[in-house]
Residue frames relative to the residue before (quaternion, step in Angstrom):
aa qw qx qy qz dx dy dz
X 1.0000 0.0000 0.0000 0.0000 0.00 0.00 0.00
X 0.4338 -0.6734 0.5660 0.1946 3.67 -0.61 1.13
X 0.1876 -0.7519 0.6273 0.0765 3.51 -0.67 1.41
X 0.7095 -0.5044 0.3783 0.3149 3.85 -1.36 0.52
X 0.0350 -0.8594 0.3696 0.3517 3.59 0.08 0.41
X 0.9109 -0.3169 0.1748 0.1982 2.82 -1.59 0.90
X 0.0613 -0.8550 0.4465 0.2567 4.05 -0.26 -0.14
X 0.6298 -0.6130 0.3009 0.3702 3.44 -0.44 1.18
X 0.5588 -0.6748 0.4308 0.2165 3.58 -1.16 0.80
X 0.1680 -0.6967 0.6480 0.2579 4.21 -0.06 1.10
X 0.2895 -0.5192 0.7870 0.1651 2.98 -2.22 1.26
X 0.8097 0.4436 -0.1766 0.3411 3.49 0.07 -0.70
X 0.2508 0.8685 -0.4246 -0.0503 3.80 -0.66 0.02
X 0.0103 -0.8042 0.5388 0.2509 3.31 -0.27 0.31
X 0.5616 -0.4844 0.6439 0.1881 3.44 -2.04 0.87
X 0.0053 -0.6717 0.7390 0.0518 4.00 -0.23 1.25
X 0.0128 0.7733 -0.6318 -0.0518 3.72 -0.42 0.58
X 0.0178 -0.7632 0.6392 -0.0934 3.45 -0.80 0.70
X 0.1600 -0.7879 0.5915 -0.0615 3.72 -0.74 2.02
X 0.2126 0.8801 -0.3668 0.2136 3.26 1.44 -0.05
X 0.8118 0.3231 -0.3011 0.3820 3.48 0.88 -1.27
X 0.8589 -0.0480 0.0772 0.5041 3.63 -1.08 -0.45
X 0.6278 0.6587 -0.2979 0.2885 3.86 -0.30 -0.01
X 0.5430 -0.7109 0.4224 0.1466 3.33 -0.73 0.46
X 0.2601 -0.6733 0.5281 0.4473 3.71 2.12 0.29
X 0.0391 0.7026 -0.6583 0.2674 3.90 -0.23 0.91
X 0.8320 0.4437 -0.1748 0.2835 3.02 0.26 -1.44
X 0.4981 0.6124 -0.2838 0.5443 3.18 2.01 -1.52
X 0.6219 0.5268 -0.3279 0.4777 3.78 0.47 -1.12
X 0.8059 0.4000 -0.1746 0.4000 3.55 0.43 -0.90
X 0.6671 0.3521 -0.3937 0.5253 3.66 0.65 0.13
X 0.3373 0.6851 -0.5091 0.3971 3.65 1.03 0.44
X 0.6991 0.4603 -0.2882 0.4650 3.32 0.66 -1.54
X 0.6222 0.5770 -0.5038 0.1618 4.06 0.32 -0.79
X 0.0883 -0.7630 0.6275 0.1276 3.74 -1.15 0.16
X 0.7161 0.4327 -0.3064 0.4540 3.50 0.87 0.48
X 0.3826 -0.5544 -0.4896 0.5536 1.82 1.44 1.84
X 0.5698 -0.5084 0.5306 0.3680 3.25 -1.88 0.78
X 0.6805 -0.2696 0.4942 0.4691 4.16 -1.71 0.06
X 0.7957 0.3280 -0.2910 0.4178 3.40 0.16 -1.93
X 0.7684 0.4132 -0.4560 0.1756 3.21 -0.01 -0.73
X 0.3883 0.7035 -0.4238 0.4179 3.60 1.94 0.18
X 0.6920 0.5889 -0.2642 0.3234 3.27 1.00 -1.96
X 0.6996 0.5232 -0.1360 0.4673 3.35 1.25 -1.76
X 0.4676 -0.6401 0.5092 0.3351 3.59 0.54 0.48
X 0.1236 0.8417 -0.5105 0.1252 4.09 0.71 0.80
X 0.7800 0.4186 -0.1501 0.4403 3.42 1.32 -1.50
X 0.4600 -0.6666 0.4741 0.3453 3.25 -0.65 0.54
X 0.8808 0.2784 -0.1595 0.3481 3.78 -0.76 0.97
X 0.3445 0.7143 -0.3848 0.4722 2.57 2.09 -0.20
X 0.2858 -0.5470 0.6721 0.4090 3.93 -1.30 0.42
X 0.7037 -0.4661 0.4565 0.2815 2.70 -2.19 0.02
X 0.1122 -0.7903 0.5908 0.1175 4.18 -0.03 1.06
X 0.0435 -0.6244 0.7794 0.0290 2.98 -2.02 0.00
X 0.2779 -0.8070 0.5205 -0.0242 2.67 -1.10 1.69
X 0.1188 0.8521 -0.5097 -0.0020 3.07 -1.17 0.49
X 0.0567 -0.7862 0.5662 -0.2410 3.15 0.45 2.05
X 0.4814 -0.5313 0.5355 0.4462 3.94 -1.15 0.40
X 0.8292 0.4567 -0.1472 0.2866 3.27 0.26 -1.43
X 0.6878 0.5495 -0.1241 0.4577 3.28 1.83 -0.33
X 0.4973 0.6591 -0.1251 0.5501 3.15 1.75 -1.63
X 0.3993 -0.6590 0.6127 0.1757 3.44 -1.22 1.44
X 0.4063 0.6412 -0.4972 0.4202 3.82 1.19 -0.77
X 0.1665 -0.5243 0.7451 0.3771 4.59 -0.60 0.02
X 0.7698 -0.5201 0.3279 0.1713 3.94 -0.29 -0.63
X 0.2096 0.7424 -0.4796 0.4182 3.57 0.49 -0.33
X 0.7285 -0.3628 0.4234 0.3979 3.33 -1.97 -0.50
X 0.5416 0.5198 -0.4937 0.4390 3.82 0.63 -0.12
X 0.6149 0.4112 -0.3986 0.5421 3.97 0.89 -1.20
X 0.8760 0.2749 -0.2790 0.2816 4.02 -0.11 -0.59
X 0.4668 0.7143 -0.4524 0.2593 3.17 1.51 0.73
X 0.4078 0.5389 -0.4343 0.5955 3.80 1.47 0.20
X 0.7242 0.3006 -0.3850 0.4868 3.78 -0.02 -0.63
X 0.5502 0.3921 -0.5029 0.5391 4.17 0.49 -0.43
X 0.7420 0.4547 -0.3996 0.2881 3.76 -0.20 -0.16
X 0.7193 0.4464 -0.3782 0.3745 2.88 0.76 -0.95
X 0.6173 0.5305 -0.3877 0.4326 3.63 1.29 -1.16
X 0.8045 0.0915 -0.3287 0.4862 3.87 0.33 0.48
X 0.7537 -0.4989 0.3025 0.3025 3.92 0.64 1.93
X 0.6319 0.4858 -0.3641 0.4818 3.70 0.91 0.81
X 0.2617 0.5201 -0.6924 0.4262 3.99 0.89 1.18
X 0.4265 -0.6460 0.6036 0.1907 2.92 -1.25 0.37
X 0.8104 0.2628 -0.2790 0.4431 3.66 1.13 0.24
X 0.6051 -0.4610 0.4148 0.4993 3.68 -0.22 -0.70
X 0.0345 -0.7954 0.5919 0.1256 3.90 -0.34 0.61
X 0.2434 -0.6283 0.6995 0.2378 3.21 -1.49 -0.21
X 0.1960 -0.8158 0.5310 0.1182 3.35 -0.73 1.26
X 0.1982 -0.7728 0.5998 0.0612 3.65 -1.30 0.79
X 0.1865 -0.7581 0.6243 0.0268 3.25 -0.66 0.92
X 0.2692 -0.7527 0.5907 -0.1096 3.59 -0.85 1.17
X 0.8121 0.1991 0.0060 0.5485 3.66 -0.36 0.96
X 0.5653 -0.6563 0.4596 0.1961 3.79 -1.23 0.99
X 0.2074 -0.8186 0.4844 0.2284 3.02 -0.79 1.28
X 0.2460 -0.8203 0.4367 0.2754 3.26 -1.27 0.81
X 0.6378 -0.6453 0.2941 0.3005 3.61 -1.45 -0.17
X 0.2793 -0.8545 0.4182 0.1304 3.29 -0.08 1.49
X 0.3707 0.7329 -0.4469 0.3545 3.53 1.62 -0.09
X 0.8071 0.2839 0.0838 0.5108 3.48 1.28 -1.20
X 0.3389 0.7597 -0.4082 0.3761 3.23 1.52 1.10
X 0.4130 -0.6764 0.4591 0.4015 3.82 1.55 0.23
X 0.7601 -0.3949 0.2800 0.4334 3.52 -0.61 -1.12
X 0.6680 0.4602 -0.2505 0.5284 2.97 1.01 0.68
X 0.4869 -0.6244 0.5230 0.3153 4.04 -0.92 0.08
X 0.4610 -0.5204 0.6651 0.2726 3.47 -2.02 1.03
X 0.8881 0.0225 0.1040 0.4472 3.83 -0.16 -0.88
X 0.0738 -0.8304 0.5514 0.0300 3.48 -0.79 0.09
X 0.3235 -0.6110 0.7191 -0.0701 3.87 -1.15 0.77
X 0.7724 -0.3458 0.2933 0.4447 3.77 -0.20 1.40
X 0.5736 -0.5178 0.6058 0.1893 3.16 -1.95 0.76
X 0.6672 -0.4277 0.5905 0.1523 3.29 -1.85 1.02
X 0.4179 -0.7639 0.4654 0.1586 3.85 -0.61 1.13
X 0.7586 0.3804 -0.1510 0.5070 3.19 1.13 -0.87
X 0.6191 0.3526 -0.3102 0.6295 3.70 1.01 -1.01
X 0.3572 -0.4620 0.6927 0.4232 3.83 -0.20 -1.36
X 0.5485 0.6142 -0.5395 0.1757 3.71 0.45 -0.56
X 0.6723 -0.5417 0.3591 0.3545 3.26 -1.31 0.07
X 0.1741 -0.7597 0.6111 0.1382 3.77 -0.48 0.31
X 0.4118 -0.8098 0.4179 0.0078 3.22 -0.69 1.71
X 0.6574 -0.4038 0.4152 0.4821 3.75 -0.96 0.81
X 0.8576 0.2094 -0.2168 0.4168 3.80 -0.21 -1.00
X 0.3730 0.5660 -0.6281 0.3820 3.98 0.91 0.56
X 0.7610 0.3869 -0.2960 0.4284 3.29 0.81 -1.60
X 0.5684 0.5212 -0.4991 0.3953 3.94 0.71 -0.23
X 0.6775 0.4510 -0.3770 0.4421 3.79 0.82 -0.53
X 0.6587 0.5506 -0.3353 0.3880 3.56 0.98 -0.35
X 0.6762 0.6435 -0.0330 0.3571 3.06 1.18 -1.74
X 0.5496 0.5273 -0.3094 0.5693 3.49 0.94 -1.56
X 0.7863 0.4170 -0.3154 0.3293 3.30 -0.97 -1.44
X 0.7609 0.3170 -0.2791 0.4925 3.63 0.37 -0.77
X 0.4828 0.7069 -0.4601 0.2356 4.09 0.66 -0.25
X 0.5091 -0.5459 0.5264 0.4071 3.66 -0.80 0.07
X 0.7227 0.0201 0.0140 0.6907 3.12 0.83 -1.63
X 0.0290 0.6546 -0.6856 -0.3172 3.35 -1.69 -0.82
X 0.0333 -0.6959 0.7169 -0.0251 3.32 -1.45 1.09
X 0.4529 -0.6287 0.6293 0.0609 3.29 -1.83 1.64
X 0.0131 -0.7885 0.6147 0.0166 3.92 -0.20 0.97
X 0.7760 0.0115 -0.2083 0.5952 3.79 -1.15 1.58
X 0.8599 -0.3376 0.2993 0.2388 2.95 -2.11 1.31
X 0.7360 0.5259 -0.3155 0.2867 3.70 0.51 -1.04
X 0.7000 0.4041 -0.1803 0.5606 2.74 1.27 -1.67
X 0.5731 0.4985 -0.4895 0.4282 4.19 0.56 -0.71
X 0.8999 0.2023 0.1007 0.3729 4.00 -0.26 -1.63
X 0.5091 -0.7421 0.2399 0.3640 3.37 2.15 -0.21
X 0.4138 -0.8507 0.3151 0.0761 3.41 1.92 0.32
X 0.8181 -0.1944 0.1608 0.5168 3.48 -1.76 -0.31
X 0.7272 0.5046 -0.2422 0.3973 3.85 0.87 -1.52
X 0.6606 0.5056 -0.2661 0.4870 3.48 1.19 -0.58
X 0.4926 0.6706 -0.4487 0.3263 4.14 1.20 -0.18
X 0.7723 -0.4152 0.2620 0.4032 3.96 -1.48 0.24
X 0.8965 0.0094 -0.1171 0.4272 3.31 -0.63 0.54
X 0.0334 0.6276 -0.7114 0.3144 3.17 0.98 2.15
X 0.4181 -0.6949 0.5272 0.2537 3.46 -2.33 -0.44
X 0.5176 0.7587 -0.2061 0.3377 2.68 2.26 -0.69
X 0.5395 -0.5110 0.6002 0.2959 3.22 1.00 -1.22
X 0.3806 0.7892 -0.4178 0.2404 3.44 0.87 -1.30
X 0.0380 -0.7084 0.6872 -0.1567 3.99 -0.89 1.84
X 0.5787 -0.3598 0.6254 0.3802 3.26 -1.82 -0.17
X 0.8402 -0.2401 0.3676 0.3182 3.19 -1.44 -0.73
X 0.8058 0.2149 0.0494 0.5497 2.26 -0.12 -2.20
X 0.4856 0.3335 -0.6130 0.5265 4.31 0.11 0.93
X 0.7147 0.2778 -0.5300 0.3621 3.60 0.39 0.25
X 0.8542 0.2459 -0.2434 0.3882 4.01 0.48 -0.58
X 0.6907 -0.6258 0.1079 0.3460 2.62 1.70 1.05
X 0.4796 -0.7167 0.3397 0.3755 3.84 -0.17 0.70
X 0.8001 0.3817 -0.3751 0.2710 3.16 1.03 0.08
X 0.2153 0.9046 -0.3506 0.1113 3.22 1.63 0.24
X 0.2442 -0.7814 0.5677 0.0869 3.55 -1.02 0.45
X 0.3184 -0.7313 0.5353 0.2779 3.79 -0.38 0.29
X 0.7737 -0.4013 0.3015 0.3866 3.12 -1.42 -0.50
X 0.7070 0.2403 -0.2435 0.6190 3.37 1.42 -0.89
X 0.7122 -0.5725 0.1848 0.3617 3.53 0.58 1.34
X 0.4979 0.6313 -0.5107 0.3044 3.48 0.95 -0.09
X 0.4647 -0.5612 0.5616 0.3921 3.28 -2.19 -0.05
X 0.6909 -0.4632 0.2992 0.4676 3.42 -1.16 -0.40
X 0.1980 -0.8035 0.5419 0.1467 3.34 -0.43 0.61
X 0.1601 -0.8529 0.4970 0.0009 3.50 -0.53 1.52
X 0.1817 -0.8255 0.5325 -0.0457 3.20 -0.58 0.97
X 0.0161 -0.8839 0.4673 -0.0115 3.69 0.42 1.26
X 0.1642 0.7919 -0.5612 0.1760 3.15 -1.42 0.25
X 0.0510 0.8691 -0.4920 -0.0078 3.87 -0.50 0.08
X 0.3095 -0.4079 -0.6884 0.5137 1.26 0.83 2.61
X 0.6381 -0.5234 0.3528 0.4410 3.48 -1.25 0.50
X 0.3078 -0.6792 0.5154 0.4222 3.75 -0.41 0.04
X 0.5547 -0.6661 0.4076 0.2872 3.13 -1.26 1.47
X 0.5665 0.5707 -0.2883 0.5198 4.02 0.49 -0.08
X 0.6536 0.6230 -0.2377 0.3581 2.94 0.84 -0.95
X 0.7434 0.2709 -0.0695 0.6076 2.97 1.22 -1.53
X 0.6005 0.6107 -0.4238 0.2947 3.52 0.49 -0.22
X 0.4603 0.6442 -0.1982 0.5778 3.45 1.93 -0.96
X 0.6936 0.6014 -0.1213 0.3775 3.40 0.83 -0.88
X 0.6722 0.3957 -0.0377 0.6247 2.83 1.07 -1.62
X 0.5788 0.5200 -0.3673 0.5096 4.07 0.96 -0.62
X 0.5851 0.4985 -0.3162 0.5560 3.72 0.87 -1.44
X 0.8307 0.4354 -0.2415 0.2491 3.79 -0.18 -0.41
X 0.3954 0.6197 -0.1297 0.6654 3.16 2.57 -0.45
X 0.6033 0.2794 -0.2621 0.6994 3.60 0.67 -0.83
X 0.7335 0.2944 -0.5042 0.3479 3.47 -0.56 -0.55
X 0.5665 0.5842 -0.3364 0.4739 3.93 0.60 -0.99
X 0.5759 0.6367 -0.1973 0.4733 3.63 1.05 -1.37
X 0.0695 -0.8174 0.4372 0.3688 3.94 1.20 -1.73
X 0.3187 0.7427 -0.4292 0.4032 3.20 1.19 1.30
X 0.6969 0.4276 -0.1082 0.5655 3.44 1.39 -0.64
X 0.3746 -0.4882 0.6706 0.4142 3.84 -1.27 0.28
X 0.7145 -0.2734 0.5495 0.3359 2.86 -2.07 -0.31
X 0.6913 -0.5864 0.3665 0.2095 3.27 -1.39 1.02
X 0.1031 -0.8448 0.4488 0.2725 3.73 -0.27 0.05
X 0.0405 0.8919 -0.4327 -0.1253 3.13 0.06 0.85
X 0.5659 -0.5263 0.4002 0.4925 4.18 -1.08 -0.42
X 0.5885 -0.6271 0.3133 0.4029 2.97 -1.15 -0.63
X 0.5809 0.4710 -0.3187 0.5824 2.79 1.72 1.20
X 0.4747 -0.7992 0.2378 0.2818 2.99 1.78 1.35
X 0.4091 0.5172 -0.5937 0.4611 3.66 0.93 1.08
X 0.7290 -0.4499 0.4434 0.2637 3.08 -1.68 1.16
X 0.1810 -0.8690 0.4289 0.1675 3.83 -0.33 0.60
X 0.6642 0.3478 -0.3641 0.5525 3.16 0.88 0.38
X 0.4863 0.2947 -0.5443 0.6168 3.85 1.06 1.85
X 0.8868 0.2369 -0.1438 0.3698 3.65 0.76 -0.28
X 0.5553 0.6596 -0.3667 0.3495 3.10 1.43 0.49
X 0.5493 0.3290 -0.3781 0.6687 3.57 1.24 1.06
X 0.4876 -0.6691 0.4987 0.2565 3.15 -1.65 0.62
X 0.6654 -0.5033 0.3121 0.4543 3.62 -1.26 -0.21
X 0.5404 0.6898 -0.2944 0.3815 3.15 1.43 -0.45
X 0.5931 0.5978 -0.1381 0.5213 3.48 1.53 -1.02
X 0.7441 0.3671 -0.2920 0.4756 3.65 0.98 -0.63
X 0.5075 0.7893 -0.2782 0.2052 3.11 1.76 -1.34
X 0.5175 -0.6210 0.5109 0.2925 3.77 -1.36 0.86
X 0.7317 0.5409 -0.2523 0.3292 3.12 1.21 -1.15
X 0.5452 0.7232 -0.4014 0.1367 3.52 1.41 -0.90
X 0.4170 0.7878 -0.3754 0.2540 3.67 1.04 -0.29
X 0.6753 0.4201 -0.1176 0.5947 2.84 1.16 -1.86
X 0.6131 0.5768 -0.3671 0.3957 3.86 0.79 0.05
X 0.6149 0.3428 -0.2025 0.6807 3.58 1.17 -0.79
X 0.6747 0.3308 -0.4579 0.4749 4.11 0.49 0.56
X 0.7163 -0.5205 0.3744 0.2753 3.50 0.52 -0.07
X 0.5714 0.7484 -0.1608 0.2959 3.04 2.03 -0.40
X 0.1939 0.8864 -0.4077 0.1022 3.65 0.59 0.50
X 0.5427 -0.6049 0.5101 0.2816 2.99 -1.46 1.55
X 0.2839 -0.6362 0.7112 0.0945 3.89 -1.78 0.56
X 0.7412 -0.2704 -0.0760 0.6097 3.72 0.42 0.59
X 0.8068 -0.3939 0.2676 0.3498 3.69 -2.04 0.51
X 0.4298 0.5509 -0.5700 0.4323 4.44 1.08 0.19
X 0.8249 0.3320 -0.3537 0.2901 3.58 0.17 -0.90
X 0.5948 -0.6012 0.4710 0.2511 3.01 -2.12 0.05
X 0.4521 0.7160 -0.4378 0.3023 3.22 1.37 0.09
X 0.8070 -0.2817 0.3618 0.3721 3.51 -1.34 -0.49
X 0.2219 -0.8342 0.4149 0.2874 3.86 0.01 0.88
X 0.3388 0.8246 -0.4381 0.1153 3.84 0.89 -0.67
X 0.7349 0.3999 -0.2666 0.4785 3.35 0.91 -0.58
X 0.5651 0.4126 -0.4363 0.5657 3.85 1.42 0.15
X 0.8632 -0.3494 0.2288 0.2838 3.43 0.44 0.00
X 0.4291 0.8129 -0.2849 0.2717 3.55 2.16 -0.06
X 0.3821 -0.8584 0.3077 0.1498 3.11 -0.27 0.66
X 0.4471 0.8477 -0.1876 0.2154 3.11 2.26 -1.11
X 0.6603 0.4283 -0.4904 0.3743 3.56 0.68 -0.11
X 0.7217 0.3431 -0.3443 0.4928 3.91 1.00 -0.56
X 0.7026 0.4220 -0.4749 0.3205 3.98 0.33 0.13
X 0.6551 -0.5138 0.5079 0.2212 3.36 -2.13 0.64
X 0.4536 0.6961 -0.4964 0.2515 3.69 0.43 0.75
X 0.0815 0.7930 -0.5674 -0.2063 3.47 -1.06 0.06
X 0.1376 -0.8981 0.3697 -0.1946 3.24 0.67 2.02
X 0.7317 0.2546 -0.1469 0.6150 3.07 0.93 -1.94
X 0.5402 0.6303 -0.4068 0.3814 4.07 0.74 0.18
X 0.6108 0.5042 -0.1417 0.5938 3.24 1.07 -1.52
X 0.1756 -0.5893 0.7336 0.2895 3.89 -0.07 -1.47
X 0.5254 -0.5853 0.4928 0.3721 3.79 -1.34 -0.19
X 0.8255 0.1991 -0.0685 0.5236 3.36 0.73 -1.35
X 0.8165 0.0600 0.1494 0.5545 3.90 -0.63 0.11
X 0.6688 -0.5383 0.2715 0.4350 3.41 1.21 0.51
X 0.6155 0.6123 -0.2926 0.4008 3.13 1.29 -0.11
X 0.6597 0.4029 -0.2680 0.5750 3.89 -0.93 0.95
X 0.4027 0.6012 -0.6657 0.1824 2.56 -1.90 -0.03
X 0.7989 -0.3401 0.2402 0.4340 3.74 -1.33 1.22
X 0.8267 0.3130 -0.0544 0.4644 3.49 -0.32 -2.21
X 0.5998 0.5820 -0.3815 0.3949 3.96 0.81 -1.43
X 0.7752 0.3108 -0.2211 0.5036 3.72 0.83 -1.02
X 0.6360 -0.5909 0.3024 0.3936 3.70 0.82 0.32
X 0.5876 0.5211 -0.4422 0.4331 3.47 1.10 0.47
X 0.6536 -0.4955 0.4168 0.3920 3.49 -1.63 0.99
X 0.2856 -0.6596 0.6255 0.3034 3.37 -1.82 -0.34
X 0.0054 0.8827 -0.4556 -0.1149 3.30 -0.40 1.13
X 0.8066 -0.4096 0.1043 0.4132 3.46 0.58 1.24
X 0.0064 -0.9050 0.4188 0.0740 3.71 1.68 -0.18
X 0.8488 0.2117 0.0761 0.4785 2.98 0.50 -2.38
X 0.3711 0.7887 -0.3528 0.3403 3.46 1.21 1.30
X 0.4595 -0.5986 0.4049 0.5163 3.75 -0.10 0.31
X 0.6196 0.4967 -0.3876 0.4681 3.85 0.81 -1.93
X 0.7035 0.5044 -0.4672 0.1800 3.80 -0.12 -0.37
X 0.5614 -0.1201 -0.7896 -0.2167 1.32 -2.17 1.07
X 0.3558 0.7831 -0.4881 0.1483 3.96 1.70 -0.44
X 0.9714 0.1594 -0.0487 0.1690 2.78 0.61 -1.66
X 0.2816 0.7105 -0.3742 0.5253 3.04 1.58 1.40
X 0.6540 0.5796 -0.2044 0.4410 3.48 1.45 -0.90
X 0.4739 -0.1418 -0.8538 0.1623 2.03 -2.16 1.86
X 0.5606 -0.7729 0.2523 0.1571 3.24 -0.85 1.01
X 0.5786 0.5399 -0.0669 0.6077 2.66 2.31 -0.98
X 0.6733 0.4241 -0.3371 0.5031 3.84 1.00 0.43
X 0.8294 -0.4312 0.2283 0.2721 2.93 -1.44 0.84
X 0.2040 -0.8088 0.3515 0.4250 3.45 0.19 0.17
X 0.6553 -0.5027 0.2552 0.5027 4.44 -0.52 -0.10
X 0.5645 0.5703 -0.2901 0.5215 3.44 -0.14 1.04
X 0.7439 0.5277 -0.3209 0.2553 2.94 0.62 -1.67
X 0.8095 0.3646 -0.4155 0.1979 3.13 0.89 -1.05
X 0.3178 0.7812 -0.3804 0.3795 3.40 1.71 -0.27
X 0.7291 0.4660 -0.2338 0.4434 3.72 0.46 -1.88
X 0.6392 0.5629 -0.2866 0.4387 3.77 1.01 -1.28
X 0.7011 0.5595 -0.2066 0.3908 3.18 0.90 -1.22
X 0.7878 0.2979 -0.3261 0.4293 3.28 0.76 -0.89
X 0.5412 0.7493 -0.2260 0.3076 3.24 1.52 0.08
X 0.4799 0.7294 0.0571 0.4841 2.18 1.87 -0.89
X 0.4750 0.6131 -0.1481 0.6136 3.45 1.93 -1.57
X 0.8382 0.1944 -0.1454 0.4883 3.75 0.15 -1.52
X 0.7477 0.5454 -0.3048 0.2251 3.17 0.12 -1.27
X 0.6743 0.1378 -0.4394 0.5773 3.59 0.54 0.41
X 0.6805 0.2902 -0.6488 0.1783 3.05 -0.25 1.21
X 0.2037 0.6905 -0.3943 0.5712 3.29 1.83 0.89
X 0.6161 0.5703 -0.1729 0.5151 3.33 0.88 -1.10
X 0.7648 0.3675 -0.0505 0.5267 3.57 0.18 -1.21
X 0.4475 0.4107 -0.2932 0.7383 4.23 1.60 -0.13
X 0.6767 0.5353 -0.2409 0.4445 3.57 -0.17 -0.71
X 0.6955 0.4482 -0.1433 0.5430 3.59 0.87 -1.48
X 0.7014 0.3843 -0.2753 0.5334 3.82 0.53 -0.84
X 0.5020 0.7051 -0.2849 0.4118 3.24 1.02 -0.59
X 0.7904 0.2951 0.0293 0.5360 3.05 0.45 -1.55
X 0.4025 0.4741 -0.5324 0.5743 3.76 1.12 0.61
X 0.4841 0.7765 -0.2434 0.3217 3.09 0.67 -1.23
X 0.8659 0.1577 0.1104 0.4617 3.26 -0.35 -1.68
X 0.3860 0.7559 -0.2657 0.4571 3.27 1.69 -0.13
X 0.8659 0.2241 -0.1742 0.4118 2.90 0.83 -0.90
X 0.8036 -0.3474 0.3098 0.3710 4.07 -0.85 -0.21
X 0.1464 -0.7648 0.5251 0.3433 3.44 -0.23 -0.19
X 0.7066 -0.6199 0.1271 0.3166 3.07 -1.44 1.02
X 0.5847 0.7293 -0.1649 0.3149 3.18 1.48 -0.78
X 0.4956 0.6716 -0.2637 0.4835 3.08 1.53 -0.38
X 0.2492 0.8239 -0.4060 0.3069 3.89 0.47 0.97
X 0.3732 -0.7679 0.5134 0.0867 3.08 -1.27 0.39
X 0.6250 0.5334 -0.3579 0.4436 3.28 1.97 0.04
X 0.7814 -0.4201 0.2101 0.4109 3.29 -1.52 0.72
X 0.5620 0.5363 -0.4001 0.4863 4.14 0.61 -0.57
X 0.4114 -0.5963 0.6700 0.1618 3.33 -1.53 0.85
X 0.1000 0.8577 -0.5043 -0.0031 4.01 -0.32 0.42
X 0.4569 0.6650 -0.5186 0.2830 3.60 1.17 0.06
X 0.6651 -0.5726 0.3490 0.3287 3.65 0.84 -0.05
X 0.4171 0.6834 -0.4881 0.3475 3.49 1.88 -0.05
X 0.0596 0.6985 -0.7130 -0.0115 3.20 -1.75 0.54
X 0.3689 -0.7921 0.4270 0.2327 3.12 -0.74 2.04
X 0.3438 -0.8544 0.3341 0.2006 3.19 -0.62 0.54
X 0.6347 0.3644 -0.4726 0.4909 3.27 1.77 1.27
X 0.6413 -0.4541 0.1515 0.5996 3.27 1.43 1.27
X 0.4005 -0.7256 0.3984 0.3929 3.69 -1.03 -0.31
């Protein structure tokens, strides 16, 4: 049986990164902090097997900017990089269908006109030729804060602009990394997994069906959470001092894809719930509509609390005798002249 052949292994890659669209460069800011792996140790050839990358981020990129920073992104959009790139897109794209006479965002100036050249010229140019393409933070994955009811922009994820079923150049789908900000780990894992695979050290990427990496988003926040204990007793926090379970102030964490309060943000440290703040769905497609007011209970809760509420302190109150219980020593444990642990030698003594 004739097997598919193989595609050749990329030594080289560049990182076209483009923050250009809706967004607040959050994300750029946020993958500084990662150390599992760090950017540099990507840039610096640290990992073993890693190809050789080049970046080229505004906010990252020793280039300050001008035509020297956008002369890798003019090439590639007419098949003259000299390597394979993976393109990132940063921020919600908006609709230019409905931009009146004028533009939502823009990515350098036209050579010949001077006009501006618009986030989605370079997404129609760019995509199709990428190895990969990955959306980094909420805006750019599901379309985010800029994408919520009564925007003007239009404002999408990605993939509702090139379409969910889109394929790159090295066949992949988009791969969406949410977050608001993306967690810096989050994406760096991501962005490693896709280097090895490009690299032919790696399978193919698994992603959901909401093209996040499934093994960062295939548990909820509720699942990593410190607090979940007090959630399955019955225990619930009444305003943001306690240590209990937040659901009744307004947490979202048992229905969202995050692994925040598991992970931590920095060095493992943090996260939303770990530091006493709510989760309000960040790295979620519905966000931000349908998470909002942000500060109420979310639907369910009072139902889930309630019936929790039914067992869990008496789970609580089992648990408590329990733990007198076991709390203490056994009796045998002594200092007096009688053996009492219950041995019997068993060829007499």
């Amino acid at each position: 049986m004739a097997t598919e052949p193989k595609a050749p292994a990329v030594e080289e890659v560049h990182i076209l990164w483009i923050s250009e669209g809706m967004s607040c460069d959050g994300d750029s800011v946020s993958v500084t902090a990662a150390g599992q792996p760090g950017i540099e140790d990507v840039l610096l050839g640290a990992i073993p097997g890693l190809p050789k990358v080049h970046l080229h981020n505004k906010v990252l990129s020793p280039t300050l900017g001008g035509e020297e920073f956008l002369a890798p992104f003019r090439q590639a959009a007419v098949d003259q990089l000299d390597a394979p790139f993976v393109l990132v897109i940063e921020g919600s794209i908006p609709n230019e269908n409905i931009n009146g006479e004028g533009y939502w965002t823009s990515f350098g100036n036209d050579e010949a006109t001077g006009e501006p050249l618009t986030l989605n010229w370079w997404i129609d140019r760019l995509a199709p030729k990428a190895w990969g393409v990955v959306a980094i933070g909420t805006c750019a994955t599901y379309g985010g804060i800029h994408a919520m009811a009564g925007n003007p922009t239009g404002c999408m994820g990605l993939a509702d602009y090139l379409g969910w079923d889109f394929r790159s150049a090295g066949g992949l789908p988009i791969v969406n990394v949410p977050g608001c900000p993306v967690q810096p780990e989050n994406f760096m894992e991501t962005l490693t997994w896709l280097l090895y695979q490009a690299a032919g050290l790696a399978p193919v990427i698994p992603l959901d069906s909401q093209l996040r990496p499934q093994w960062l988003f295939g548990k909820t926040v509720h699942e990593g959470c410190d607090r979940a204990g007090y959630y399955e007793q019955g225990d619930f926090a009444e305003d943001y001092n306690s240590v209990k379970c937040l659901v009744k102030v307004g947490c979202w964490g048992p229905v969202v894809n995050c692994n925040v309060p598991k992970r931590g943000w920095m060095a493992g440290i943090g996260g939303c719930p770990n530091v006493g703040g709510i989760c309000i769905g960040c790295t979620m497609p519905g966000f931000p509509d349908k998470f909002m007011p942000f500060m109420d209970a979310p639907p369910g809760a009072g139902l889930s609390s309630a019936v929790s509420g039914v067992y869990g302190p008496f789970i609580r109150r089992m648990r408590g005798i329990t733990n007198k219980t076991v709390n203490k020593e056994p009796k045998w444990r002594h200092n007096r002249r009688q053996l009492t642990t219950g041995y019997s030698p068993r060829w007499g003594n």
